[in-house]
N, C-alpha and C positions, 0 to 999 in steps of 0.2 A: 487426540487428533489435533495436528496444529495448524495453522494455517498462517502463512506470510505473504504480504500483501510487499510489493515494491512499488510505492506511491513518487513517481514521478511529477504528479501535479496538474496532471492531462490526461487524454482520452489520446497515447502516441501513435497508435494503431489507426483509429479513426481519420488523424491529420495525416500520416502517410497515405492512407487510401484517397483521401484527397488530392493530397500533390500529384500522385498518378495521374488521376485526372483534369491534371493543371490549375487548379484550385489553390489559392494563392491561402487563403484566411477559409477554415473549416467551423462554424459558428458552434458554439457548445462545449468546446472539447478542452478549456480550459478550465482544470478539477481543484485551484487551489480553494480551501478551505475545508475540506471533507476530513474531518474527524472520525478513520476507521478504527480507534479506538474504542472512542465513546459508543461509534456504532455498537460495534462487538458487546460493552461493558450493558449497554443497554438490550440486548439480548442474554443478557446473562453468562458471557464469555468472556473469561479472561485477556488481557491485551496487554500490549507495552509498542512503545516505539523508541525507534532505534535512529538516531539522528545521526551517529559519532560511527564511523567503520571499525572503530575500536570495541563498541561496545556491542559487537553483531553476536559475535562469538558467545558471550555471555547471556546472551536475550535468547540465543535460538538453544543451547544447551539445555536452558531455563525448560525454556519451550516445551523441549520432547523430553524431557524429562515429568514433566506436569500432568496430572490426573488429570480429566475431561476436555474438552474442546479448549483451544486457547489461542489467540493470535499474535502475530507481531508484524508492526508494520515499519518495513523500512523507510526511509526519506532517501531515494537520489534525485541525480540531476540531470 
């Protein structure tokens, strides 16, 4: 089972629901730092992150190709 995480850096869903409601700055919802890697590796799940759009192809192939649980987390923007 693999799982892909696309870590934008933020809660983007959260700040949209905000602006809706005129909400200029949504408090919390800025997620830089979170290491879903480490998370993963410290549940005992394999991981990798994928910084380069170059090297997606090769990480997610990896991916489902890999016996037990395993993640990959992208970086956009």
């Amino acid at each position: 089972m693999s799982f892909v995480i696309a870590n934008n850096r933020r809660y983007e869903a959260l700040k949209g629901f905000g602006r809706h409601f005129g909400m200029q700055e949504v408090p919390g919802t800025d997620l830089d730092g979170i290491d879903f890697v480490r998370l993963a590796r410290g549940q005992g799940v394999l991981g990798c992150r994928v910084e380069e759009v170059e090297r997606l192809d090769a990480a997610l192939e990896a991916a489902f190709a890999g016996e037990g649980p395993n993640l990959v987390e992208v970086l956009v923007d």
